[in-house]
N, C-alpha and C positions, 0 to 999 in steps of 0.2 A: 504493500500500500504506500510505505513512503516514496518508493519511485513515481508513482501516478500521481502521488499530492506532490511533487515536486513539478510534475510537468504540466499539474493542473493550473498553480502558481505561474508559469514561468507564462502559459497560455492568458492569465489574466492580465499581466501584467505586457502580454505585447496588445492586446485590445485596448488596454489603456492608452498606450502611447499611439496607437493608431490612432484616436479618437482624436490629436491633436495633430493638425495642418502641417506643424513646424517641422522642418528637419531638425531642430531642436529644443528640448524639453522648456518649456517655461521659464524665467529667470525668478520664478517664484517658486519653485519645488525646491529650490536650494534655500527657504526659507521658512518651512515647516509651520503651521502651527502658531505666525504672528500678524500683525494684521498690515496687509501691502498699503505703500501708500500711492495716494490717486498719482495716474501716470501724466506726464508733462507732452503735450505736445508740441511739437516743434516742426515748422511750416518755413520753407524755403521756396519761395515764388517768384514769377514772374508775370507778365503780364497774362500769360493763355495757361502757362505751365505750373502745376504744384506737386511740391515734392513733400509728404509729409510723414514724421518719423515719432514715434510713441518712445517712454521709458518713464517708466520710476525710480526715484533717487536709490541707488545701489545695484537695480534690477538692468538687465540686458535691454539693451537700444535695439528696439524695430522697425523696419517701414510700413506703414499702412496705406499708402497709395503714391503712386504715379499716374501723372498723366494730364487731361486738359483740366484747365483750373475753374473750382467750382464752387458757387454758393452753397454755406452750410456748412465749410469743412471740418468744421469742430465736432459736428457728429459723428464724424469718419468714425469707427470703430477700432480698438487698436489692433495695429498690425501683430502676424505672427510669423513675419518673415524677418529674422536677425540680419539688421541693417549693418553687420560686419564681423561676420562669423569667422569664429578663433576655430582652432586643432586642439586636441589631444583632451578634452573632453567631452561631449556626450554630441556635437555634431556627427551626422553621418555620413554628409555631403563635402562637397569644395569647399576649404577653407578660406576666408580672406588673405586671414596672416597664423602663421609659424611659425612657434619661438621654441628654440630651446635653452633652458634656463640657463646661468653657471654651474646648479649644482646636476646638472644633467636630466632636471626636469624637462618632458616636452609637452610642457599643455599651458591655456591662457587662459584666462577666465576676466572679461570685462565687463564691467561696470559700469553703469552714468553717474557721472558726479554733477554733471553742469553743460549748460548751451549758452553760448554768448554770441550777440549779433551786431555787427561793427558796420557806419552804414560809411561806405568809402566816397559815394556823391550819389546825387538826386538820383542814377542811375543803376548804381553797385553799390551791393551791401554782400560782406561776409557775415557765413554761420559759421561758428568754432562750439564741435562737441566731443567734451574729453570722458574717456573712458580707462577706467583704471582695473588693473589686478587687486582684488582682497588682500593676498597675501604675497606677490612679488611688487617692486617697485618697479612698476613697470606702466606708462601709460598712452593712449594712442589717441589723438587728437585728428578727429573725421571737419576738415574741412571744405563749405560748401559756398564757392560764389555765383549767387544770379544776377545776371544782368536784364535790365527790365526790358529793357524797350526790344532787345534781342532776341528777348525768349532763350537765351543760352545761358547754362548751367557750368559750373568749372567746379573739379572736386578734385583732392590729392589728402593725403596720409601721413597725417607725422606720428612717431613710433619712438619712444624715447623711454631707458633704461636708466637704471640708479644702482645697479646691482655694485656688488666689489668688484666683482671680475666681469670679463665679456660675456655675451648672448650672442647666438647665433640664428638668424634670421633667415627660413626658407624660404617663407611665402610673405608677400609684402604688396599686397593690391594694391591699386590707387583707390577702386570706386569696386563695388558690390552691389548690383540693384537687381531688384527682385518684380518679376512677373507673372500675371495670371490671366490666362486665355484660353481659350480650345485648342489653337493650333499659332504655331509659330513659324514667321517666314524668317530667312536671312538673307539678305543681300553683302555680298561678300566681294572681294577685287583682289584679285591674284595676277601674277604676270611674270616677266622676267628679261632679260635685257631686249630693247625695243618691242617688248608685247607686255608695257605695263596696266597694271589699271585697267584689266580685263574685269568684269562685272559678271557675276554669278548671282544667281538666287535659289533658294531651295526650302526646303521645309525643313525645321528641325523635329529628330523625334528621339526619346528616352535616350539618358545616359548624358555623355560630354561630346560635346562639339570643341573643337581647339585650334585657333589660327593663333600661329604664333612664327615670329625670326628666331634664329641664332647666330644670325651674320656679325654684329658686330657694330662695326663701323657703316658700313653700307648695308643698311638694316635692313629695308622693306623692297627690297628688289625684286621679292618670290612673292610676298603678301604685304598688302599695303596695310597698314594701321589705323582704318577709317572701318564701318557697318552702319548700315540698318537691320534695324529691328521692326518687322510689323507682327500686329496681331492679328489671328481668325483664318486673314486672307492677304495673298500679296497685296503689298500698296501701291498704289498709281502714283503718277505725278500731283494729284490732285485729291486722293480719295486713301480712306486706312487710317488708320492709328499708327503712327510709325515714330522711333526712337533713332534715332541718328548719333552716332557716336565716332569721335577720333582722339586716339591716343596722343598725346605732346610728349614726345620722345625718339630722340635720334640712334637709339640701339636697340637691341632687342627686345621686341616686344609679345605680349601672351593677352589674346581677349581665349575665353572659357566662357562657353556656354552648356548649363546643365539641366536638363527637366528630371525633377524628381520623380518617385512613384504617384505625386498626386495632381500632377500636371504640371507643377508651377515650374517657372524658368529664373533660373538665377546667372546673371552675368557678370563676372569675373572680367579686370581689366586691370595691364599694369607692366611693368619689366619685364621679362622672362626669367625665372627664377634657374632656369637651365645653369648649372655650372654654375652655378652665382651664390653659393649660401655666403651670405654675408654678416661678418663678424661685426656685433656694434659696442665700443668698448663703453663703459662707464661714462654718465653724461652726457654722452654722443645721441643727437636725432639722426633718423633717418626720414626722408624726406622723400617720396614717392613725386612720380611725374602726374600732371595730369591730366584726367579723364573730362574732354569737352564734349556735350551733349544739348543736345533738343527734343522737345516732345511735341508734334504739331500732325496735321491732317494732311497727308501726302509727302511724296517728297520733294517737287517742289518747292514748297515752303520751307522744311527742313535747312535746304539747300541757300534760299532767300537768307534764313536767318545767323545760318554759319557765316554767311559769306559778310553781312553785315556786320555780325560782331569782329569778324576778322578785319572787315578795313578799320572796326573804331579801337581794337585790342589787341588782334592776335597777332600782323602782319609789324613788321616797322615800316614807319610813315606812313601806313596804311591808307592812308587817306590822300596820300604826297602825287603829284602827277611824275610818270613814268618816263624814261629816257628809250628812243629808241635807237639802234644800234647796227652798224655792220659787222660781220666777220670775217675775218680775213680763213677761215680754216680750210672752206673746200674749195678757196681761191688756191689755195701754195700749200697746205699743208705745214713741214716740215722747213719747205723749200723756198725762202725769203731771205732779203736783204731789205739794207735802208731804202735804195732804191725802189725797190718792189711795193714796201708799206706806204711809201711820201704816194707812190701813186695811188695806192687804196685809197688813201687821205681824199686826194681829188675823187675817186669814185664816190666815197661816203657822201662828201659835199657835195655832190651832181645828185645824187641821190634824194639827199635831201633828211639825212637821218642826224641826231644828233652827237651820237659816240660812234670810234672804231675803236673796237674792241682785238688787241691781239692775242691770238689763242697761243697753244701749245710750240714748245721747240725755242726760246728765246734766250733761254739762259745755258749756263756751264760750259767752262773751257778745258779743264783735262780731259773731261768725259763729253763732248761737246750733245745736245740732244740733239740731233739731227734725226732720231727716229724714238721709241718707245722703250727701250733696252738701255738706254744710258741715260745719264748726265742729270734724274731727279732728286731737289734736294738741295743739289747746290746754285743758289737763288743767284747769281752774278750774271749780268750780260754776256753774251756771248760775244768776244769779242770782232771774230770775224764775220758774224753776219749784222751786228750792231755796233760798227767801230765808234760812234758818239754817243751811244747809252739811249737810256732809256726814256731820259731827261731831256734829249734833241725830238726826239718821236714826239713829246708830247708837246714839246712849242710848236713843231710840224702842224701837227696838226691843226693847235689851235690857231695858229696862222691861216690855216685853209677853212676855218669856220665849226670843225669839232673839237668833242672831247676825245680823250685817248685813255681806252679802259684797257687792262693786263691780264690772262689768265694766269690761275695758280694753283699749285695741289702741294699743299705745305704738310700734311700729315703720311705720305709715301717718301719712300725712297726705294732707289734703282743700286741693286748690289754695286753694276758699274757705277760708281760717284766719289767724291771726296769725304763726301759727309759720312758714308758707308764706313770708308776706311778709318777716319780717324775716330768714329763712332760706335764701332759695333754693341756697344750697351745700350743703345739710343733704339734699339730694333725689336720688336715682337717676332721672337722665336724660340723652337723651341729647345734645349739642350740636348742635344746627345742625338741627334734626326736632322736628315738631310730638312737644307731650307726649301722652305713650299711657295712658289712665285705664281702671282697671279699678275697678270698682263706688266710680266717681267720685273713686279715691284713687290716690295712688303711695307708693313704698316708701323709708324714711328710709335713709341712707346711715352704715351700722351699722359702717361700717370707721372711719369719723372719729372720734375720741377725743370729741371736745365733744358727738358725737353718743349715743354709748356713756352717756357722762356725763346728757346730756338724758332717755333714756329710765331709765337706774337711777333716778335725779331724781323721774321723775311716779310709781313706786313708791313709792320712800323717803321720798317727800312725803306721799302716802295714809297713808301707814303714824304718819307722824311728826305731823301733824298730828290723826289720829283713831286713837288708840290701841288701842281695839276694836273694829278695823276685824277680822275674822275668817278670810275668803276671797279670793278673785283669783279671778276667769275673765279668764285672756289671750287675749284674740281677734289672728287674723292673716289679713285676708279679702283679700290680694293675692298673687299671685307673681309673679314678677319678667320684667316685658318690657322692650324700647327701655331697656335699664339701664347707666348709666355713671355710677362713681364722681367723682366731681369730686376727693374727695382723693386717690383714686388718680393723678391726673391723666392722660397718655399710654401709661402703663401698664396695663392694665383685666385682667389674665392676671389675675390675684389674687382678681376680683372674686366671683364664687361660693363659693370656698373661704373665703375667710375673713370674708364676710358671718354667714355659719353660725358661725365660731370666734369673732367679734364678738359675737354673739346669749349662747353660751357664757358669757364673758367677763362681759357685765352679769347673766344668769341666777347667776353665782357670785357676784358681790357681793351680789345680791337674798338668796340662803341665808346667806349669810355674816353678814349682821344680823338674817335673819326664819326661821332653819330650819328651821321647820315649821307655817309656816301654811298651809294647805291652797291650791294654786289647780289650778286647772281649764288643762289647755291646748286648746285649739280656734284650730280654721283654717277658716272657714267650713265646719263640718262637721271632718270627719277629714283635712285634707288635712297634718297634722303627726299621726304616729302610731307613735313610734320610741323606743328605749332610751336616746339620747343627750339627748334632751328629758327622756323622765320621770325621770333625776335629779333633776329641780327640781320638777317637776310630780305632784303626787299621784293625778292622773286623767285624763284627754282626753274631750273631746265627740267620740261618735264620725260621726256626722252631721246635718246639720240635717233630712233627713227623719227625724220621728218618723210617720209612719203605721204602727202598728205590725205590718201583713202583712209592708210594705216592712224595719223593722227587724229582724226573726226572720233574713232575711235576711244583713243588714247586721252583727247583733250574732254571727251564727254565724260570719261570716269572722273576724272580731275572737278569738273564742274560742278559735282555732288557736294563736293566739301570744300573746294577754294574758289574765291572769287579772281575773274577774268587776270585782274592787272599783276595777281602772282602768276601766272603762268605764262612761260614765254615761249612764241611759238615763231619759228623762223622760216624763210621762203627759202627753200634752197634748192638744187635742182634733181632733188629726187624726185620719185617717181617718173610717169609716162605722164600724168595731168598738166593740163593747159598752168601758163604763169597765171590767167587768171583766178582757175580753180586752188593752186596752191596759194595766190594771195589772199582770197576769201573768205579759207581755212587761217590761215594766219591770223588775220582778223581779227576772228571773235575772242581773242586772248591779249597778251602783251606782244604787238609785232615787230618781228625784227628780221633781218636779212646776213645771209650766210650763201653766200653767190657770187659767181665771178660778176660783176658787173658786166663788164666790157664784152662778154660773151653775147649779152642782148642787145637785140637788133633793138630800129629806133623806133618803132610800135610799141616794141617792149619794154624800152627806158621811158617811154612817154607818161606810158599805164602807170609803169609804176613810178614815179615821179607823182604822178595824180593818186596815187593809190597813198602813199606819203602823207600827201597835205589831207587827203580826207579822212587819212586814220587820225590825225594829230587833231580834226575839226571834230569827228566824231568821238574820238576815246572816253571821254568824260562819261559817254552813255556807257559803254563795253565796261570800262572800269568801273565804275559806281552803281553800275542800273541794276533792278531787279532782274531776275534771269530768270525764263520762262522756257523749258524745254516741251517744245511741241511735239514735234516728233523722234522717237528714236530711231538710229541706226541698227541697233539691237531689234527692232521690230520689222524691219521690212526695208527695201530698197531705196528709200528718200532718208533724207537729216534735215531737222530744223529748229530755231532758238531763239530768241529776241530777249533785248536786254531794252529796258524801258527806265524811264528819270521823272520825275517831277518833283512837286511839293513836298510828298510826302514824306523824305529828309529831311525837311525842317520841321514837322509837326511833333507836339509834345503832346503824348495823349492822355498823361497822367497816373497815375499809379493805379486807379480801382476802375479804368475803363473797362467794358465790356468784352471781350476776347475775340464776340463774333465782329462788335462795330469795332473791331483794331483790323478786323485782316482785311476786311471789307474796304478797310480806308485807306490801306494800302495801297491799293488799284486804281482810287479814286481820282487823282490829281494827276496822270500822265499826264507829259506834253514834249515829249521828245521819244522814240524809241529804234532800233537798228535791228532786222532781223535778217537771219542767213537761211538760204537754205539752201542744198546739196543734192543733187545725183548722185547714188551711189551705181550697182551695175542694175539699172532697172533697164529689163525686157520692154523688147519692142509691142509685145500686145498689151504690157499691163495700162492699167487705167488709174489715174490720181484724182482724191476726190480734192473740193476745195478745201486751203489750209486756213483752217481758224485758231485765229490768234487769241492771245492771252494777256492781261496785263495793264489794256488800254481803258478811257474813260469812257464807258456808253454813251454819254451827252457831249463827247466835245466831237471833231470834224479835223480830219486827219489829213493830210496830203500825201502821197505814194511816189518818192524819188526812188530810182532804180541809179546804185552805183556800183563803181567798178568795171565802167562798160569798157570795154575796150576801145581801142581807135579804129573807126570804121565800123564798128560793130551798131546794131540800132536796140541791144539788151534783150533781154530774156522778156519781157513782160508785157502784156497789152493793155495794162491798166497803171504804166507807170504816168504819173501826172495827174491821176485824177484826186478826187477827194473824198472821202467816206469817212461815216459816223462809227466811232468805235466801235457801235453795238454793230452793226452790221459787218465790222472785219472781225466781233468774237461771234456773231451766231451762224452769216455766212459765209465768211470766208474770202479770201484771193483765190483766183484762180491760180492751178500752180504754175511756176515758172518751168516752161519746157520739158522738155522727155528726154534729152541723149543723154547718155551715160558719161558721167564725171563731169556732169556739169553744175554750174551753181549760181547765185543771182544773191545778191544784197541788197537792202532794202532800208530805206530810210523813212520813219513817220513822224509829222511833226504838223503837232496841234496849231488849229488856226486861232 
């Protein structure tokens, strides 16, 4: 009998725990017997969105709801989803964070002590919620900023010990948020050298889902650091509950997503704890990156609201007008002298752009770079292709009417170099193992102070020595294999984590004396493409494929989470498509030229000459407008998009507006808008219906300029010049522009 009363027991006591939703027990069973006290709620909002999280003083912090914001919310009931669930006790799911103690305990157990909300302006206000251990000194501070008028949320993690000795740190989220639905969609972006920012979608079902890097340094090459999230049913541009989320963080990074036994989904975002357990000594924080998000009705908007908060936060000078740019790289390559660039110079200025920008091959003389195998590293002119420096280039230029911007890739080095040889501790490798070279280079060991020092150095040297030096393109064409810190020495847990916080580190000395001069960030293409970089960065390359069928592609992923004027998109002469359709493409991003000039004929310098002055007349809409993706290239053989301006940048609408009369109003004030759209390979029998637009005011009277035409050409369109009422280009539509394959048409609308 006592066997069966044992399993009778064991059988009551799992109905019990079933009966409650949580993956974990109650933070009141740890309290037997006394009487709880009433739980605190704590509401983090913005204007459509509220995040709101339950606890009582001592008792475990939960969330009770996500999602659109609503009257009443104090009724909310409280949540029983652990708004940042610990390890090694009575969780049976993902944990947030993992500690193990000093004395080799491995479990957490937190608490609420207190919620403080700091309001930083009429706009932003932080929540700070500290959660402590009973019995280790140990406490983790969840904090959360909304920004109002954005609709965008910022969350990160601080984690701070008091122990005698060190803790060791597995698991170390940024953000933990918690879902409940029938069914879950994910929209996801994978890729890999020139096929970034591929877009996937699929349904999640039981168990973990896990997109995560281990690269390093060039982080997101294979999987981009960006998702949505919808509930029930995929979202449309327009329609769903969707959660939009990008990680700020230039290393490796881990989103987890898990549906428990009882539907709910919890999502996991943060580092990559891969290799990384990290040591935190006495008094020491640890400081997670963080987790930027939205919660809105489509993705569209999702997309509206990142892109907003990024010109006013996330972007530097976000808001600043853009320089646009020649390159000299698939003019010459390798293959230049002063003579060759003073002529770019002249091409730039005929052209009509603002900066020449010189790429790759300029520097090192023992090793001289003449190709990809030598000479990176050592940052000095090359003597025989620049006998007057660097400093002659950029009077050049400015004499001829541009700026003169530098490429640079200060965190590699080429075994051929100086720096190699007098440095070999300076190098991420690993002891006792042949060295492992990826496009003939390895990665500088960015945690050593002398080394921090070195690369601030070949900036501050550029800068200091040529004064009118304009631009920066930072290149970073490796990520990180076979890597061992030498200064780390037997300890290498650190090495990932604070490579990235190293990288930080000298990027803020860089602003600190130069805080706005424009640079470009690129990693072979997109393989850096995060919020925690573009602080310093005013823009990113977002691939080295420019074939522009392939970029339509490429720039549509992009456009889900950054706005236009970070993304630089260049006319060069890839592909088989007309100069018109690659300018086009161009376009709807930050444009720039990478072209032999001289190659095109005088139709072609015309165009683009005119193509120039109309991108510099229109950019203010591309860079600032609301962005409206009409049609996908993912869906069918056409692409289309328009970026729209008005009023509604200046409008304050107040803290307690109504949510639906905010989005509504959004739309309300156009009076400027630009839209593109694209051939892709559409068949000769298919049929296009009309394209209706998005964005415009129903009551105002629009005019219809068709640009870009070429010389000689009479445009794509039969309805260019006329005038129409918004409402009838959102219910009926343009007829569409043309049917051959790879072709495209721009479009200008402006309120009468």
């Amino acid at each position: 009998m006592g066997r069966y009363k044992d399993h009778f027991i064991i059988a009551i006591l799992i109905c019990l725990f079933s009966l409650g939703h949580a993956p974990r027990l109650h933070a009141q069973s740890t309290q037997t017997g006394t009487q709880q006290p009433a739980a605190q709620q704590i509401v983090i909002a913005t204007r459509t969105v509220s995040l709101i999280l339950n606890a009582a003083k001592g008792g475990r912090l939960y969330q009770s709801y996500l999602g659109k914001k609503m009257e009443g919310f104090q009724h909310i009931p409280p949540g029983h989803h652990e708004a940042y669930a610990t390890a090694g006790m009575d969780n049976l799911f993902e944990p947030a964070i993992r500690m193990v103690h000093a004395d080799g305990n491995p479990s957490l157990e937190l608490g609420f002590v207190e919620s403080k909300t700091e309001t930083i302006s009429s706009n932003v206000s932080t929540t700070s919620i500290t959660l402590k251990d009973p019995q280790y000194p140990v406490e983790v501070i969840l904090h959360f900023t909304a920004f109002y008028q954005e609709d965008v949320i910022r969350t990160w993690t601080e984690i701070r010990q008091h122990e005698k000795k060190e803790v060791v740190l597995t698991d170390y989220a940024s953000s933990m948020l918690n879902l409940d639905a029938d069914k879950y969609w994910l929209t996801q972006f994978h890729g890999d050298w020139a096929k970034e920012v591929r877009m996937q979608e699929s349904q999640l079902t039981s168990g973990i889902k896990i997109i995560d890097s281990k690269l390093g340094s060039r982080a997101n090459i294979y999987q981009t650091p960006m998702f949505f999230l919808s509930l029930d049913q995929p979202a449309t541009e327009n329609e769903g509950e969707v959660l939009a989320g990008t990680l700020a963080w230039t290393g490796s990074f881990q989103f987890k997503f898990e549906i428990d036994e009882r539907n709910s989904l919890r999502i996991l975002t943060g580092i990559n704890p891969y290799d990384s357990d990290y040591k935190l000594r006495p008094g020491e924080t640890f400081t997670t990156p963080e987790f930027i998000f939205t919660w809105t009705k489509g993705k569209g908007q999702a997309s509206r609201n990142l892109h907003q908060w990024a010109r006013n936060y996330g972007i530097l000078a976000g808001n600043a007008p853009r320089l646009t740019l020649l390159n000299n790289w698939e003019t010459t390559y390798f293959d230049f002298n002063e003579p060759k660039l003073e002529n770019l110079f002249d091409d730039a200025a005929r052209l009509g752009v603002d900066v020449f920008l010189l790429d790759d091959g300029w520097f090192a003389n023992k090793y001289p770079r003449n190709n990809d195998r030598a000479g990176l590293g050592d940052w000095e002119e090359n003597k025989s292709k620049l006998p007057n420096g660097i400093a002659h280039l950029v009077k050049d230029a400015e004499a001829k009417g541009v700026k003169f911007g530098i490429w640079i890739e200060p965190e590699m080095v080429n075994p051929k170099s100086e720096l190699y040889e007098k440095h070999p501790d300076w190098i991420l490798k690993l002891p006792n193992r042949p060295e492992n070279y990826y496009r003939n280079q390895l990665v500088l060991d960015l945690l050593n102070p002398k080394v921090q020092d070195f690369v601030f150095d070949v900036v501050d040297g550029l800068f200091t020595r040529n004064p009118g030096l304009a631009y920066i393109k930072w290149d970073c064409n490796r990520l990180m294999t076979n890597a061992f810190s030498p200064y780390l020495k037997n300890d290498q847990s650190a090495l990932y984590i604070d490579y990235t916080r190293s990288l930080y580190k000298v990027l803020e000395r860089i602003r600190k004396k130069y805080p706005l001069v424009p640079m470009m960030l690129c990693s072979g293409g997109g393989g850096r493409t995060d919020y925690a970089a573009l602080r310093y960065f005013t823009e990113f390359w977002p691939s080295d494929n420019t074939d522009p069928l392939e970029r339509i592609f490429i720039q549509w992923g992009y456009s889900y989470f950054f706005p236009a004027l970070a993304v630089c998109n260049h006319i060069t002469s890839s592909g088989k498509e007309s100069l018109k359709f690659r300018t086009d493409v161009a376009m709807m991003g930050k444009m720039g030229y990478d072209i032999n000039v001289r190659s095109l004929s005088a139709d072609e310098m015309a165009f683009s000459q005119q193509a120039v002055k109309t991108y510099k007349r229109i950019s203010e809409v591309i860079w600032k407008g609301d962005l409206y993706r009409l049609i996908s290239p993912y869906e069918g053989n056409r692409a289309a998009l328009l970026y729209a301006t008005g009023k509604t940048h200046q409008t304050d609408h107040g803290a307690n507006e109504n949510s639906d009369t905010v989005q509504n109003d959004q739309t309300a004030h156009t009076d400027h808008a630009i839209l593109f759209t694209y051939n892709l390979h559409t068949p000769a029998a298919e049929k296009f219906s009309n394209l209706k637009l998005e964005g415009l005011d129903p009551q105002k009277q629009y005019t219809l300029t068709e640009l870009n035409i070429f010389p000689g050409g009479s445009g794509a369109s039969t309805e260019n010049g006329q005038v129409f009422t918004g409402e009838y280009l959102m219910k009926f539509g343009l007829k569409w522009p043309g049917h051959s394959p790879l072709t495209s048409a721009v479009f200008e609308l402006t309120a009468l």
